[in-house]
C-alpha positions as CSV (number, residue, x, y, z in Angstrom):
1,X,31.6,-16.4,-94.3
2,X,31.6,-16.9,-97.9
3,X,32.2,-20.8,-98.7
4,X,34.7,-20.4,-101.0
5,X,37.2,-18.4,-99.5
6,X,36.9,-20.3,-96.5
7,X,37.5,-23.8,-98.2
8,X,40.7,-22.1,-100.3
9,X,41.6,-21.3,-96.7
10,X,41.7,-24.5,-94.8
11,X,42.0,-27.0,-97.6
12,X,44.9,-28.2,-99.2
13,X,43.2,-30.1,-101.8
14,X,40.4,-28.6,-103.9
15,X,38.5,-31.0,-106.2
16,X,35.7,-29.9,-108.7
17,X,33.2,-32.1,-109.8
18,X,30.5,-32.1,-112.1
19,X,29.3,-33.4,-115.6
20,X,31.2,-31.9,-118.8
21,X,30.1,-28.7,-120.5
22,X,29.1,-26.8,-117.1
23,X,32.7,-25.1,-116.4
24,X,34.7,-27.0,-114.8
25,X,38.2,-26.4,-115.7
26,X,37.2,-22.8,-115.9
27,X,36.4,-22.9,-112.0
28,X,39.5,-24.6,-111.2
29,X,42.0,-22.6,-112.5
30,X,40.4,-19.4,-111.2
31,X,40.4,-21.4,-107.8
32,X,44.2,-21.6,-108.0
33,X,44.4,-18.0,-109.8
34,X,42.8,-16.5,-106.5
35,X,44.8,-18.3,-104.1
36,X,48.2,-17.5,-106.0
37,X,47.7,-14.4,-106.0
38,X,46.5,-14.2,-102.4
39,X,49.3,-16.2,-100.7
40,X,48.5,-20.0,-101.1
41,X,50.6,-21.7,-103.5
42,X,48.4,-23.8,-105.9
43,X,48.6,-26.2,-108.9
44,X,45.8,-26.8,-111.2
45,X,45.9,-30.2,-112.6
46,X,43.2,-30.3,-115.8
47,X,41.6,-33.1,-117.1
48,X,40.5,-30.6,-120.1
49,X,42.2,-32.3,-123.7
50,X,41.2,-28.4,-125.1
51,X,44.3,-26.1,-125.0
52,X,41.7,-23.5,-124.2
53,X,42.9,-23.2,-120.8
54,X,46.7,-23.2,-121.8
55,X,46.0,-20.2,-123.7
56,X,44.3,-18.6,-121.0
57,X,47.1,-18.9,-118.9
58,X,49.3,-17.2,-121.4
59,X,50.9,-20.9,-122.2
60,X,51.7,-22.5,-125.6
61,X,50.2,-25.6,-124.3
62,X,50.2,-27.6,-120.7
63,X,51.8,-31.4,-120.6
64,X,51.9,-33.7,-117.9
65,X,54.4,-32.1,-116.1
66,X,53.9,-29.1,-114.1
67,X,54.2,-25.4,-115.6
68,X,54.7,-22.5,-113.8
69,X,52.5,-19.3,-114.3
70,X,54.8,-16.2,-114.6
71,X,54.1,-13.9,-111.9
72,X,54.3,-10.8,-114.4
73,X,51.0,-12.4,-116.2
74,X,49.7,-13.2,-113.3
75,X,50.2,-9.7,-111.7
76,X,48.5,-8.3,-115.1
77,X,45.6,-10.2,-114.9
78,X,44.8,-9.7,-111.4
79,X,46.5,-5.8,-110.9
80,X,48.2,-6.5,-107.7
81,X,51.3,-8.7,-107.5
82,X,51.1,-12.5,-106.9
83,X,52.0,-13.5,-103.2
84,X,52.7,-17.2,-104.0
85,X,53.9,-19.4,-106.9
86,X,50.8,-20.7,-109.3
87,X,51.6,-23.7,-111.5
88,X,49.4,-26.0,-113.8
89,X,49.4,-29.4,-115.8
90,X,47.1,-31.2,-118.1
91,X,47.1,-34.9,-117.4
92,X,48.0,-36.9,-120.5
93,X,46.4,-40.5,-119.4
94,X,48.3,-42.6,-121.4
95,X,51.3,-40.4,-120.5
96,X,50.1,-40.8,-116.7
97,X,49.7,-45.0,-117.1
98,X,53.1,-45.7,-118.3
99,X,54.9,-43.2,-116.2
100,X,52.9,-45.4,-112.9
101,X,54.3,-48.6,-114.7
102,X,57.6,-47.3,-115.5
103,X,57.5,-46.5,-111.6
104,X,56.0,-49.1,-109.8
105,X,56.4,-52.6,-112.3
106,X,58.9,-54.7,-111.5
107,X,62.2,-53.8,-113.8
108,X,61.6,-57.2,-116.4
109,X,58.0,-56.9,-116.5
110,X,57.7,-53.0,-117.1
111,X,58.5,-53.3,-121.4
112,X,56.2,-56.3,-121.7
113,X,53.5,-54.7,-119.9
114,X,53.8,-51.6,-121.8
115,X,53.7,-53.2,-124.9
116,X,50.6,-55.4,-124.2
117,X,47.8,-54.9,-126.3
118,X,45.2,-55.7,-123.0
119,X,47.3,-52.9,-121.2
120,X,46.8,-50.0,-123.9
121,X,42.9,-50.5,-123.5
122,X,43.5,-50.2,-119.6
123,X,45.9,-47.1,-120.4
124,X,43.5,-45.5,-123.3
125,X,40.1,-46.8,-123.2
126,X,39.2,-48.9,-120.0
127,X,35.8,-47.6,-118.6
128,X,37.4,-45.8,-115.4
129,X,40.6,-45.8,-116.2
130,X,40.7,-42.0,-117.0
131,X,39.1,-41.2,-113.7
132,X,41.4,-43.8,-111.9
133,X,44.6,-42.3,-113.2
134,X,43.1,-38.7,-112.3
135,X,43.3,-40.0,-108.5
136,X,46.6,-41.7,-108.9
137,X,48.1,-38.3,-109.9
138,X,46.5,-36.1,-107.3
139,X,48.0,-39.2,-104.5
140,X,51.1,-38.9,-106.3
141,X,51.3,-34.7,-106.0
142,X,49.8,-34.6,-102.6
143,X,52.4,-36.6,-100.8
144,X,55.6,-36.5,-103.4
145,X,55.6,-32.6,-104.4
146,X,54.9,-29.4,-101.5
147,X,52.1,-27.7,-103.2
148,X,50.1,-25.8,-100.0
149,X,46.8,-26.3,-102.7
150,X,45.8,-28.7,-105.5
151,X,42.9,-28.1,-107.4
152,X,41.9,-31.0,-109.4
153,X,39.5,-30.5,-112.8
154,X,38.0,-34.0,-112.7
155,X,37.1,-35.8,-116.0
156,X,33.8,-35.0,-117.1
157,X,31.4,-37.9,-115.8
158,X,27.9,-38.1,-116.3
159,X,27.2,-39.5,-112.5
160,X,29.3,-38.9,-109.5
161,X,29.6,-43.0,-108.9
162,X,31.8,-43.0,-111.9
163,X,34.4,-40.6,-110.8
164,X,34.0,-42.4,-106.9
165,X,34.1,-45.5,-108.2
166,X,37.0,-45.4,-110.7
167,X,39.5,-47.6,-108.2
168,X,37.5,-50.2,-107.5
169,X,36.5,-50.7,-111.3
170,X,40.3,-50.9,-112.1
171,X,41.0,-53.2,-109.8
172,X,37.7,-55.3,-110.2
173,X,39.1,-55.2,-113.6
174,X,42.6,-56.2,-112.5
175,X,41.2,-58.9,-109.9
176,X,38.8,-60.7,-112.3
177,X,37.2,-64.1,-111.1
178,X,36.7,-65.5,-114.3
179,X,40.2,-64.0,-115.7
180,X,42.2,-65.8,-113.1
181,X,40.4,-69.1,-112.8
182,X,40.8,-69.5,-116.4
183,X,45.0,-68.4,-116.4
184,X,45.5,-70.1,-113.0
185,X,47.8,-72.7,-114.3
186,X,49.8,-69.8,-116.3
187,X,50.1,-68.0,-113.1
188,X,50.7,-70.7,-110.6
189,X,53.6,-71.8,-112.5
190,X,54.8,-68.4,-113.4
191,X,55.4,-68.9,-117.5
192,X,54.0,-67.1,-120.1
193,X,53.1,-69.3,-122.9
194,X,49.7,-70.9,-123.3
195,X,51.1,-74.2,-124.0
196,X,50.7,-74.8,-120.0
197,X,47.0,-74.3,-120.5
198,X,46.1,-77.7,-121.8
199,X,43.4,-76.4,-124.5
200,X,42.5,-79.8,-125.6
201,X,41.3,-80.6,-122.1
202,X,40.0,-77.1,-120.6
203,X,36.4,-77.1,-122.4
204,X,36.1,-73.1,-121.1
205,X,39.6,-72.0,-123.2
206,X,38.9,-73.7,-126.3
207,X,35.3,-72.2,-126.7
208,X,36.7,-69.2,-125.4
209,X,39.7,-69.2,-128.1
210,X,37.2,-70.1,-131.0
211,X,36.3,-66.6,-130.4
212,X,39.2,-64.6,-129.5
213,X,41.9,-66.6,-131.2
214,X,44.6,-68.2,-128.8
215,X,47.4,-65.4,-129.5
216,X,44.7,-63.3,-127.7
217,X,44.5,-65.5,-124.8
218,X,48.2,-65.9,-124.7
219,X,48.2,-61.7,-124.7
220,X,45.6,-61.7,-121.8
221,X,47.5,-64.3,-120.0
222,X,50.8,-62.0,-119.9
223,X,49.3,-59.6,-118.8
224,X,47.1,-60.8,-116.3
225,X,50.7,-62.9,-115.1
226,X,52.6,-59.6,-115.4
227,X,50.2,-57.0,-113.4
228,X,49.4,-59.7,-111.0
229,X,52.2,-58.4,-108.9
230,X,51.1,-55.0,-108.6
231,X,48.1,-55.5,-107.8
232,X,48.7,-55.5,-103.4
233,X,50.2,-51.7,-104.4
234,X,47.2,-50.8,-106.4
235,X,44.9,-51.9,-104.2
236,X,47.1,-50.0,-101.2
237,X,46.9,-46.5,-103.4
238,X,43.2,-46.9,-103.7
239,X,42.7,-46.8,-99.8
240,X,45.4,-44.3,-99.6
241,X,43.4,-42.1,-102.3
242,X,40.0,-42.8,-100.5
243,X,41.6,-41.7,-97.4
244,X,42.9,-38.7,-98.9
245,X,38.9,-37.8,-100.7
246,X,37.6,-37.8,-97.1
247,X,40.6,-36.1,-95.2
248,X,39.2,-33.1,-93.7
249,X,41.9,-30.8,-95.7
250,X,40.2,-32.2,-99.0
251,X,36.7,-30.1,-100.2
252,X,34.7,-30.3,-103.0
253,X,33.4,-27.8,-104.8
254,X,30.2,-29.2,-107.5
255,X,29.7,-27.3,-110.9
256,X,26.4,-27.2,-112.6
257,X,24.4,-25.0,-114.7
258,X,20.8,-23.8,-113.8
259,X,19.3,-25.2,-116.8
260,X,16.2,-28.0,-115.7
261,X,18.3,-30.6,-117.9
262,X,21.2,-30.1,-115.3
263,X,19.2,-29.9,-112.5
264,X,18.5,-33.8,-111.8
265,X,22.2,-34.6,-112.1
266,X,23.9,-32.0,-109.9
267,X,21.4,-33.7,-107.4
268,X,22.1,-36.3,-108.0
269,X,25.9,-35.5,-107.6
270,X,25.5,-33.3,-104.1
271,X,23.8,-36.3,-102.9
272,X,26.2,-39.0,-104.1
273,X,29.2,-36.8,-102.9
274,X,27.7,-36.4,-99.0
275,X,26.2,-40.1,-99.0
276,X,30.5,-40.8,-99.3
277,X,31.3,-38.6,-96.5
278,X,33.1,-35.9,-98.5
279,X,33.0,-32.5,-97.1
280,X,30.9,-30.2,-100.1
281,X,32.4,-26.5,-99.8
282,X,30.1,-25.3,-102.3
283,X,27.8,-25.8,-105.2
284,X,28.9,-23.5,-108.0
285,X,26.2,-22.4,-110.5
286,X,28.0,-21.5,-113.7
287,X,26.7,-19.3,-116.8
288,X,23.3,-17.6,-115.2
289,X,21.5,-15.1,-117.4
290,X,21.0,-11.6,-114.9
291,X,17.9,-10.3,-115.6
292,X,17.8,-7.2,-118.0
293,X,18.5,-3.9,-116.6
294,X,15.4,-1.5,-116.5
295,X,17.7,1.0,-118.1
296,X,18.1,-1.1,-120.9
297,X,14.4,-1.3,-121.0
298,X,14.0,2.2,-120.6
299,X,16.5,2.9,-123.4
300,X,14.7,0.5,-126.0
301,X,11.9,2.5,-125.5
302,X,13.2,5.4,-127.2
303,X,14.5,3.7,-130.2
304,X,12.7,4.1,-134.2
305,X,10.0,1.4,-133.7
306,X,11.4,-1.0,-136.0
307,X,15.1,-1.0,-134.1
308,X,12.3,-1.1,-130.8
309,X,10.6,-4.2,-131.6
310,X,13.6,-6.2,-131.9
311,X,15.6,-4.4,-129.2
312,X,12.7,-5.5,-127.2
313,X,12.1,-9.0,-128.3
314,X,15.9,-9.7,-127.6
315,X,15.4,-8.4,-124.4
316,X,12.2,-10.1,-123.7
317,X,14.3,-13.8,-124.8
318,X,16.8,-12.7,-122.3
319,X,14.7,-12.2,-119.3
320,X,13.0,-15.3,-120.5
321,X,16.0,-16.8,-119.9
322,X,16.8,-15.4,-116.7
323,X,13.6,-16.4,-114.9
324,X,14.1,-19.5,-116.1
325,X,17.7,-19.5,-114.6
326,X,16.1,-18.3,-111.3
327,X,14.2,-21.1,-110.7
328,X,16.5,-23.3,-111.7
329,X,18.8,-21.8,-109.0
330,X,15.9,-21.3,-106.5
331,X,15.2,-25.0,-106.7
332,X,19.3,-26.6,-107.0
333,X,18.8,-24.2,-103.4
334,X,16.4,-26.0,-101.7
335,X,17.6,-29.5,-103.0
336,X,21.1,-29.2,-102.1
337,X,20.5,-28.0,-98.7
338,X,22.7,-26.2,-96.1
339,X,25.6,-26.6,-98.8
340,X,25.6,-22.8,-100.2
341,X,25.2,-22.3,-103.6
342,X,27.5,-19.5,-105.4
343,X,26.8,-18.0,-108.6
344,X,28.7,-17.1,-111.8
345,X,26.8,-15.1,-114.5
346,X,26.9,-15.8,-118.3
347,X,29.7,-13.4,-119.5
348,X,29.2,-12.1,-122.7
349,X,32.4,-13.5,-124.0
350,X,33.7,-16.8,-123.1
351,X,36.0,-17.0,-120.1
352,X,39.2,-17.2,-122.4
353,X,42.0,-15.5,-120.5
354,X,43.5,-14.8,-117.4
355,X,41.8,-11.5,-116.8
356,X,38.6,-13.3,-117.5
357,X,39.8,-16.1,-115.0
358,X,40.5,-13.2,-112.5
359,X,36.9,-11.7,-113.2
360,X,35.6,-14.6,-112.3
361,X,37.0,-15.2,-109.0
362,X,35.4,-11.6,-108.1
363,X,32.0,-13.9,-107.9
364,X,33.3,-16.8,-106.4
365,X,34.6,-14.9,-103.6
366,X,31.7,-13.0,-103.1
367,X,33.3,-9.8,-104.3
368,X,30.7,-9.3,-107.1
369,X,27.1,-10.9,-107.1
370,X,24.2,-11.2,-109.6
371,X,20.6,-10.8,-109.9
372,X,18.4,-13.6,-109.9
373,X,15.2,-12.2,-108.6
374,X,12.1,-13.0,-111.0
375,X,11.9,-9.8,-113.2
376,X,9.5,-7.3,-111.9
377,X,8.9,-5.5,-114.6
């Protein structure tokens, strides 16, 4: 059975993977395209800032709340009419942070939180915190809204640990020895102000606030004071999310490219991935060159000699190009091992709309294949 079709069929959570520039977004929307179309209600939720995808949807642009696809677009695109509702959002991270503070901080702590300085890093530029607030939001859909599939684009990561590891780096962050031993009398007594620090005694903070100032330490402390009761339901909503990663309804589908440079990585990734237990439905090779038709060969050969030497060194670079995709995909096949590989070829224009989208799903689902025997010519 082909992998993919299978894994739109008994998951209800779809999660692609990968580093950036391989496809990504482009494979999840076509994922919940497909399974529109076929019957399966599906939101795409992209990580993707480009409003490449919106377009290709037929949208203005995509926010952080849910859009739905009209079925008449949808029915164009794919030539048959849609069987089930197909929506899709673009997370806004900062949008995403304060809406989970708005929701979950106590009701006087949520404006001073908000307007923290230490908490617009967390919300903006935090290590993690992008990839955190991804998870947060797929928790948040799969148990508040009645999707039957969500397919998540995940932020583009250069190594699967920082996409797996993204909760306990925020809460590592939140939870911070040093942090709290320093603000312990701050928190113990509950105020705010660093006047209960006793600089002139506390050797640590005055070094400390020769170096950051001690209106920065005051800022750290209220924050520290002010997420410290949130942190029992952060930490809660991890587990909950790691729970929901390895649920047996949850698959994940790994996006690479058959270049060598990509090769180490999506290893890398695929082993990473089943080292944490999480069922792989597929590996998804994106942008393979097909070798060149012999009729294309055939026809060069009949061309004026000047228009037939560069016909032919054109067609010499592409099935360069394509034996070198070959291998690539010959080896990803014997490193990545039972998980099935499935390949998408380089189109000749970018995937950029939905009939492109629906195209692609034709490979995916095993409907169309490509060539990626060695040229025998």
């Amino acid at each position: 059975m082909n992998p993919i079709p299978d894994a739109v069929h008994r998951s209800n959570v779809l999660v692609c993977v990968g580093p950036g520039g391989v496809g990504k977004t482009t494979v999840a929307a076509t994922l919940a395209l497909r399974a529109a179309v076929e019957g399966k209600g599906s939101l795409v939720c992209t990580i993707d800032p480009a409003k490449r995808l919106a377009n290709s949807l037929g949208l203005a642009e995509l926010g952080n709340a849910e859009t739905r696809i009209a079925d008449p677009i949808l029915a164009a695109a794919s030539g048959q009419q849609p069987r089930a509702a197909m929506h899709a959002m673009m997370l806004d991270m900062k949008r995403a942070w304060d809406e989970l503070i708005e929701q979950r901080a106590p009701a006087d702590k949520r404006e001073k939180i908000l307007g923290n300085r230490f908490y617009q890093s967390l919300s903006t530029a935090l290590a993690g915190s992008q990839e955190y607030i991804a998870m947060e939001k797929l928790c948040e859909l799969r148990m508040q809204r009645g999707y039957p599939m969500i397919v998540l684009d995940t932020p583009p990561t250069a190594h699967a640990l920082d996409f797996l590891d993204a909760p306990n780096r925020i809460l590592d962050f939140l939870d911070n020895d040093a942090a709290k031993w320093l603000l312990t009398p701050a928190l113990a007594a509950g105020k705010i102000g660093l006047k209960l620090f006793n600089l002139g005694s506390s050797y640590v903070a005055k070094t400390i606030s020769k170096f950051t100032g001690v209106e920065t330490l005051q800022e750290l402390a209220n924050f520290m004071l002010h997420m410290s009761s949130m942190y029992e339901g952060f930490r809660e909503r991890a587990h909950q999310t790691r729970a929901l990663l390895e649920a047996d309804t949850t698959s994940f589908v790994l996006v690479t490219g058959p270049m060598p440079e990509r090769l180490d990585e999506a290893v890398f990734f695929h082993t990473t991935l089943l080292q944490n237990h999480l069922s792989m439905a597929a590996v998804v090779v994106n942008r393979v060159h097909p070798p060149v038709p012999a009729a294309l060969w055939s026809h060069a050969k009949k061309l004026p000699d000047e228009l037939r030497k560069r016909v032919e060194a054109t067609l010499n670079e592409n099935d360069h190009l394509a034996s070198q995709d070959a291998r690539g995909v010959a080896r990803l096949a014997e490193l990545c091992a039972p998980t099935p590989l499935v390949l998408i070829p380089r189109f000749e224009l970018d995937v950029h709309d939905l009939t492109s989208l629906w195209n692609t799903s034709r490979f995916l689902f095993g409907e169309a294949h490509i060539e990626t025997a060695l040229p025998s010519r």
